[in-house]
C-alpha positions in Angstrom: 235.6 -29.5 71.5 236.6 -26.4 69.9 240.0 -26.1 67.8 242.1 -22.9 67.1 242.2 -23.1 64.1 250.3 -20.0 55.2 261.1 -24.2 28.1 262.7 -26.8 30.3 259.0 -28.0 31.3 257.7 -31.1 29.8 254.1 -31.0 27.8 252.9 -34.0 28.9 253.2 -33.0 32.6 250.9 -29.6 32.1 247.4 -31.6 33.1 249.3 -32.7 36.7 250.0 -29.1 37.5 246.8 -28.8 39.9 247.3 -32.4 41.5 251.1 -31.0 42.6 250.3 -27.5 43.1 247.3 -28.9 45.3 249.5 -31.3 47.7 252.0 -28.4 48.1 249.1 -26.4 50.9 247.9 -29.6 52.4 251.7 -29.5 54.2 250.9 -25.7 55.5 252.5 -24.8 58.7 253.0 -21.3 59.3 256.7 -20.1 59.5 258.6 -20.2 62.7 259.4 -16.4 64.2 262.6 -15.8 65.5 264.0 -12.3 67.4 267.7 -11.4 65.5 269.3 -8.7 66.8 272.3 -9.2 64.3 271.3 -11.1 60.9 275.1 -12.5 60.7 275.2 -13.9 63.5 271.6 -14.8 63.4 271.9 -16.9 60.0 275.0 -18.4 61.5 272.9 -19.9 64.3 270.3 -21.2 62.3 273.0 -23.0 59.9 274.2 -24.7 62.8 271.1 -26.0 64.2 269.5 -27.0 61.1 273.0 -29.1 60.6 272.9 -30.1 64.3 268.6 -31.4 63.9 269.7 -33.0 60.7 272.2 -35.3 62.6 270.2 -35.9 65.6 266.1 -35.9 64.4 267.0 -36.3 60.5 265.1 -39.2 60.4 261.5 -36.9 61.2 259.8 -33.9 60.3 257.2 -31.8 62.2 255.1 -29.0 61.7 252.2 -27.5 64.0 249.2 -27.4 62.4 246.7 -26.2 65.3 246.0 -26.5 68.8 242.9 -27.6 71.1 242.9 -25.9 74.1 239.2 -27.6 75.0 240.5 -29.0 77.6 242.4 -26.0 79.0 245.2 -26.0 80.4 245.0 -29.2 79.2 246.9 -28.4 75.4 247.0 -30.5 72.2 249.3 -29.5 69.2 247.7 -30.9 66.0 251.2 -31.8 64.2 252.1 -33.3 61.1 254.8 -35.9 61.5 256.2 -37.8 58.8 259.5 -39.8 58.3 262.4 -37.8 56.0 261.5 -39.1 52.8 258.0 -38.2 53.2 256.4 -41.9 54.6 253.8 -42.3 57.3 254.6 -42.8 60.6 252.4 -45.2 62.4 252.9 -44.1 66.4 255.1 -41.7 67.7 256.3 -42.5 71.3 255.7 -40.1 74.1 258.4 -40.8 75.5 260.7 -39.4 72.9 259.6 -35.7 73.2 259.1 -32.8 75.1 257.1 -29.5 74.6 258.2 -26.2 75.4 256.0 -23.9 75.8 257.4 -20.3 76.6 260.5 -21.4 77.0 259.4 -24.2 79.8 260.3 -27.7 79.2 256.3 -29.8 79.7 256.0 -33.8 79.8 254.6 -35.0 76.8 250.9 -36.8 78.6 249.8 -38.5 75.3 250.5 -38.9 71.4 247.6 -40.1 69.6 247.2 -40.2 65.6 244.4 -38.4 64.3 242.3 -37.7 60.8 242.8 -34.7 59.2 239.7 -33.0 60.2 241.1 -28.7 61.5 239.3 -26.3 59.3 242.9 -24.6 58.9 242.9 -21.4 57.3 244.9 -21.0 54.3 245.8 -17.6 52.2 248.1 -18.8 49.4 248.9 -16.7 46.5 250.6 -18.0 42.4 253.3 -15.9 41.6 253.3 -16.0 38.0 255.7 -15.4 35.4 253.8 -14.1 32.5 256.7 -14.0 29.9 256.2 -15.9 26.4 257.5 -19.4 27.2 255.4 -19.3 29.8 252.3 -19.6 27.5 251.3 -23.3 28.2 251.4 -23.4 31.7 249.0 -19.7 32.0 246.4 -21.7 30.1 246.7 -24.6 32.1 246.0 -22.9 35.4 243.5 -20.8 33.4 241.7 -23.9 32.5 241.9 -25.8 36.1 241.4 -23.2 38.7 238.2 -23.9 39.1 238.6 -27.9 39.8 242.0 -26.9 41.7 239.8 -24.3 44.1 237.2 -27.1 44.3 239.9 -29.7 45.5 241.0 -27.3 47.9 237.9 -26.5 49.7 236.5 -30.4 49.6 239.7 -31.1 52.0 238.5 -28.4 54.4 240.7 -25.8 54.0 239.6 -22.6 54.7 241.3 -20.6 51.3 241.6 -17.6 50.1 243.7 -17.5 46.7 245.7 -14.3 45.3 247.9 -13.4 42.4 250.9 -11.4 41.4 251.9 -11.2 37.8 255.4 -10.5 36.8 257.8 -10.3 33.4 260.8 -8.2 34.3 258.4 -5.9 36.1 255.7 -6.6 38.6 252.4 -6.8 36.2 250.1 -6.8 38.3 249.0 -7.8 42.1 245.6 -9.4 43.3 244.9 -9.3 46.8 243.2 -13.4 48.3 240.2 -13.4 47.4 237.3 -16.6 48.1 235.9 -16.1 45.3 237.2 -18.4 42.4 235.1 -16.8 39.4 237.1 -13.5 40.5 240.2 -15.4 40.4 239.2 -16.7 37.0 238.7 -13.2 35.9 242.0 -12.3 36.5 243.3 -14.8 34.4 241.3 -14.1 31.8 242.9 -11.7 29.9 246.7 -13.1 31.0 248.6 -13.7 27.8 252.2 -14.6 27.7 254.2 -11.8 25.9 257.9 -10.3 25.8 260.8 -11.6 27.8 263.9 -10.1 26.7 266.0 -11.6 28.6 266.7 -14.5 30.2 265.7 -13.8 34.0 262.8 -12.3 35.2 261.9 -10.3 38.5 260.7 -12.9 40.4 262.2 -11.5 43.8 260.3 -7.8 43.4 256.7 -9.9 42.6 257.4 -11.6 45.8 258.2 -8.7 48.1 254.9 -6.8 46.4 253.0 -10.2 47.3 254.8 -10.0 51.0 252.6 -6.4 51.2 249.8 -8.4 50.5 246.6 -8.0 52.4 246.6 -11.6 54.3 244.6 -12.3 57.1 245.9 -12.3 59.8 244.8 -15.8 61.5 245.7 -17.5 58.5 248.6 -19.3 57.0 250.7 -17.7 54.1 251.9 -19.6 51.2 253.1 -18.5 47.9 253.9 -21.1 45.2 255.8 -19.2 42.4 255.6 -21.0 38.7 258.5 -20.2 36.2 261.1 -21.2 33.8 263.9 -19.1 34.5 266.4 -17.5 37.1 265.9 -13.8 38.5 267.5 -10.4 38.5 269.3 -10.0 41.7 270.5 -6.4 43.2 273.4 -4.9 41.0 272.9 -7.1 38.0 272.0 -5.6 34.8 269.4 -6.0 32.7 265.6 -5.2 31.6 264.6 -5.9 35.1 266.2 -4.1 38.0 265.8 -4.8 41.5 267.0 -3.9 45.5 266.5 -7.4 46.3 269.0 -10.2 46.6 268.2 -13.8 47.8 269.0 -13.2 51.3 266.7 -9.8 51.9 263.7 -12.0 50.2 264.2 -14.9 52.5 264.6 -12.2 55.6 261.2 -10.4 54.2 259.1 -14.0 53.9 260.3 -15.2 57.0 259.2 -11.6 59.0 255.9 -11.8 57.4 255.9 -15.3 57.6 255.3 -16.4 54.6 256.3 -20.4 53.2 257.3 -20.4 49.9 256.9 -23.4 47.3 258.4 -23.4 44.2 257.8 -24.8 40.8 261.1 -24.2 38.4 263.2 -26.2 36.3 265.5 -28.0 39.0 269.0 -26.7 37.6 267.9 -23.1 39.1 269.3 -24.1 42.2 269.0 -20.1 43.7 264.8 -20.8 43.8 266.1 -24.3 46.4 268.0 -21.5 48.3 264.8 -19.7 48.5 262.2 -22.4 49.5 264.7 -23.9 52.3 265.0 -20.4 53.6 261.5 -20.8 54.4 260.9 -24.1 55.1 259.3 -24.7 51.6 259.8 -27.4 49.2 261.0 -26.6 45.3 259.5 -29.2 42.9 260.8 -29.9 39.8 257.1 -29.9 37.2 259.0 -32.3 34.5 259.5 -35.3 37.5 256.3 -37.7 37.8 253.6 -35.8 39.5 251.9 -39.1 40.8 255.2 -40.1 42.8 254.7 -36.4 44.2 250.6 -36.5 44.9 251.4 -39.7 46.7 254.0 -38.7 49.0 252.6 -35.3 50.1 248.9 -37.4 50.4 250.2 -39.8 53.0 251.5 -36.2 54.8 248.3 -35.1 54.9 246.6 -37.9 56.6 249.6 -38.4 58.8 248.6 -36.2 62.2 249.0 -36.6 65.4 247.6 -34.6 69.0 250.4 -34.3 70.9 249.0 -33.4 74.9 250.6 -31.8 77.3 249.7 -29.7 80.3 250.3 -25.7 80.6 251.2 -23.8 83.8 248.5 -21.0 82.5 246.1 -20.0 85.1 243.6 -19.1 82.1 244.4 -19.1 77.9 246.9 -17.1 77.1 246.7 -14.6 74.2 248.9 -16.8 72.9 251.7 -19.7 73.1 255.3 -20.1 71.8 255.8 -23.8 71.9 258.2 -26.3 70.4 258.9 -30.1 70.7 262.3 -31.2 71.4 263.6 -34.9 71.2 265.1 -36.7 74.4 268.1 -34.7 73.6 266.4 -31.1 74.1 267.1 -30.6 69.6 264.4 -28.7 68.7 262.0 -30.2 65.7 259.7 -27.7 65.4 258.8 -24.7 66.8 255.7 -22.2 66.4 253.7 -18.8 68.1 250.4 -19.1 67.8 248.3 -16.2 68.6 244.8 -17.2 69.9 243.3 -13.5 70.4 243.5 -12.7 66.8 241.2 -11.2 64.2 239.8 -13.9 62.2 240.9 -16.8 64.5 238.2 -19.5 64.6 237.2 -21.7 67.2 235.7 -24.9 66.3 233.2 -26.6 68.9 232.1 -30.0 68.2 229.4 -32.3 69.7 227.4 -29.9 71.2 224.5 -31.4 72.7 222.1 -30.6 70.3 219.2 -33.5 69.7 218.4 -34.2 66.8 216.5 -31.5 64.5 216.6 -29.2 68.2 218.8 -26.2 69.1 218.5 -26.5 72.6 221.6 -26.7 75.0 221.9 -28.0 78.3 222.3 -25.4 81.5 226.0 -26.3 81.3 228.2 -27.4 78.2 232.0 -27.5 79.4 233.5 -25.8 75.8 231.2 -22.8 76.4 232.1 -22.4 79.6 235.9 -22.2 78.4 234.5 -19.8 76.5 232.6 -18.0 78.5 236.1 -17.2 80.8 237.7 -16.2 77.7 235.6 -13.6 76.9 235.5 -12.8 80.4 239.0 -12.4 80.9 238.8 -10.0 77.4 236.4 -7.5 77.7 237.1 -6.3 74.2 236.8 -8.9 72.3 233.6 -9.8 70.1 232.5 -12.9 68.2 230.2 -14.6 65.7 229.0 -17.5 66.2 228.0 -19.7 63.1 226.0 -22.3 63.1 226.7 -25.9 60.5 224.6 -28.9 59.7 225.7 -31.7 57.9 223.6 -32.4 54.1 220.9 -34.2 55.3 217.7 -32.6 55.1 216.3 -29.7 53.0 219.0 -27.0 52.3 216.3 -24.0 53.8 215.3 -26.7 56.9 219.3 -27.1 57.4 220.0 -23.3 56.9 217.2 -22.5 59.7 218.5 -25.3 62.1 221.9 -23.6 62.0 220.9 -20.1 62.8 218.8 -21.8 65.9 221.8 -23.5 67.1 223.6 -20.6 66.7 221.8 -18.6 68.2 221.3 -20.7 71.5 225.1 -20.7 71.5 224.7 -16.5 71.7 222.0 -16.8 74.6 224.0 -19.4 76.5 226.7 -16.8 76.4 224.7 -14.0 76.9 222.9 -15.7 80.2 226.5 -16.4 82.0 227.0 -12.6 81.7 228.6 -12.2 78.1 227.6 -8.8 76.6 225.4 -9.8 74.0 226.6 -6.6 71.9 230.1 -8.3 71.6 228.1 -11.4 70.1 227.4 -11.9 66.5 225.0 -14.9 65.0 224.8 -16.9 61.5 224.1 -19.8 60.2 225.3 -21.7 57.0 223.1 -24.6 57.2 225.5 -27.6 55.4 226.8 -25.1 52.7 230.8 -24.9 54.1 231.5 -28.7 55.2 235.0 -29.7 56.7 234.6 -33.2 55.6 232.6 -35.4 53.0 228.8 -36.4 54.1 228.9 -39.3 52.9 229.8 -41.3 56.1 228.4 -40.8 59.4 232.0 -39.5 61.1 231.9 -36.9 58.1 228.6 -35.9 58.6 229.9 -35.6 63.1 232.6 -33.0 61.9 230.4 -31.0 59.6 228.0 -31.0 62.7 229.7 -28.1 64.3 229.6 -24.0 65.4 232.1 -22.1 64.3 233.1 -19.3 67.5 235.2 -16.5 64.9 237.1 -13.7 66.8 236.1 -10.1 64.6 237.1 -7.4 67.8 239.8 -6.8 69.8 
């Protein structure tokens, strides 16, 4: 199948930085968008239906992850469901929910629980206070990032990291990079200095990150690491600033970025923040195991929700939400499929063993196929992946074959071949771990990338 794929610290707490920092993007769902015409009456509405969900569905949460249109118009939402306080949920009944999609009200056909296996793609970016009490905490992400980056990648996300530096002026901004010796770089001659005062300018480093260069497929997440509160518009102070709490959340939320926060908990403003865009604030000085363990089980806790859509062909792209028996909505996302850098995943292709030849007819290419029909302008690459078994140059070659069959299938059902692009990458980006065979299944797969429109 193919799958569419954001000084009141404690010391002893420094070392489980990474481990809380690292569960914060395995609960990435990108931000919901929503058309205001008049922000009063826009934040009104949202007050009342977050109180109105929190008395109906209170005892869920949701977010869409992905969605498998392999099957098309057959959909599956990939969505992580967990109980309030963060537990697993063993089955969710079909019977319970509904699926909008473009404002239409679909049957739920199927809920089924599923591993976490969607290469989703991830730009995050540390907004970091670089002032002198600081100090500790710059060394310990200085000293980690590589292990953290490592982590990261091993649970098949497809990252890209950045960074914005700030005191009571924006230092400096990094644009995501997936490179971690570049990111190490950076770091390398951060030293915490100065600090006046006692806030910082944490709201202007997060509109400069905002301007970021993201791509534009991917999920946006910044996680901002500090020990104090922030200038606001009309304060005074060494740090001066347009921005107040609301025009930050309004800016994140159009660009739609999640923001995570990791702050002593009595600055209750950075709570404001992180709820405004359905973030989480952590407080660094609270047990970071309790927190590893909670956001794990969120991880592994997916499900495919399937319904059927109305679409005569796939769409360039879906607004869809689940609703409970009582039409609340839970969740609701737009997911763009014709999108620069979106990637399709296509799994068990039927490729023998050490061959790259295809059948006359595979059903996901042919999905394919009409997409690119129905899109004249849209180009691709198509890149091949093996699991580890084997010789890393055998694997590498095996993968470029594959690919490339993929290409000629394409280009034999009447696909200009000058919109099609080749690779291979043998079994050097796996999804999953190849130790076990179902590992080794999911890292058996070619990657379909959109990179024209």
């Amino acid at each position: 199948m193919f799958i569419l794929s954001g000084g009141f610290f404690c010391k002893t707490k420094i070392m489980n930085l990474f481990t809380t920092i690292l569960t914060i993007f395995l609960l990435i769902s990108a931000t919901c968008l929503y058309a205001q015409t008049d922000s009063v009456k826009a934040q009104a509405k949202q007050a009342a239906e977050s109180a109105r969900l929190k008395m109906g569905q209170g005892h869920i949460r949701m977010a869409i992850q992905n969605i498998d249109i392999t099957k098309f118009p057959e959909v599956k939402l990939i969505v992580e469901a967990v109980k309030a306080n963060g537990t697993a949920l063993d089955t969710l009944n079909p019977k319970e929910f509904s699926v909008v999609e473009n404002g239409v009200t679909k049957k739920v056909i199927s809920i089924e629980k599923i591993s976490f296996k969607e290469n989703i793609p991830i730009d995050f970016v540390f907004v970091l206070d670089v002032t002198a009490t600081m100090g500790t905490y710059i060394n310990a992400i200085r000293n980690n990032i590589e292990k953290f980056v490592g982590n990261v990648s091993a649970k098949g996300i497809d990252y890209r990291v950045g960074l914005v530096l700030f005191s009571d002026v924006v230092e400096k901004v990094y644009n995501p990079t997936d490179n971690v010796k570049d990111f190490g770089k950076w770091l390398t001659g951060v030293w915490a200095t100065g600090g006046g005062d006692d806030k910082e300018n944490a709201l202007e480093a997060l509109s400069d990150m905002s301007k970021m260069k993201f791509r534009p497929a991917a999920n946006k997440v910044a996680i901002i690491i500090t020990d104090a509160p922030y200038h606001q518009k009309g304060e005074r102070g060494q740090g001066r600033t347009l921005q107040t709490t609301e025009s930050i959340i309004q800016t994140l939320k159009d660009n739609s970025i999640r923001l995570f926060t990791i702050v002593p908990p009595v600055l209750q403003d950075y709570r404001t923040l992180t709820e405004g865009t359905r973030g989480s604030m952590f407080d660094i000085s609270t047990p970071f195991a309790t927190i590893l363990d909670d956001y794990s089980t969120q991880l592994t806790n997916l499900f495919a929700i399937t319904y059927r859509s109305d679409k005569s062909a796939i769409p360039d792209s879906l607004s869809v939400g689940i609703v409970d028996q009582e039409k609340r909505e839970i969740v609701r996302k737009i997911i763009p499929i014709v999108e620069l850098g979106r990637k399709l995943i296509i799994e068990n292709l039927l490729f023998q063993t050490n061959s790259s030849t295809l059948p006359d007819s595979v059903y996901e290419l042919e999905i394919l196929r009409e997409f690119l029909l129905n899109r004249p302008k849209v180009s691709v690459r198509i890149e091949g992946h093996t699991d580890s078994r084997g010789s890393k140059s055998l694997n590498r070659k095996l993968s470029m074959l594959r690919a490339e069959a993929v290409r000629q299938y394409l280009k034999k059902k009447g696909i200009d071949p000058k919109r099609l692009e080749s690779a291979g990458f043998g079994d050097s980006k796996p999804i999953a771990s190849n130790t076990t065979e179902f590992g080794r299944r999911l890292n058996r797969r070619t990657e379909v990338i959109i990179i024209g429109k």
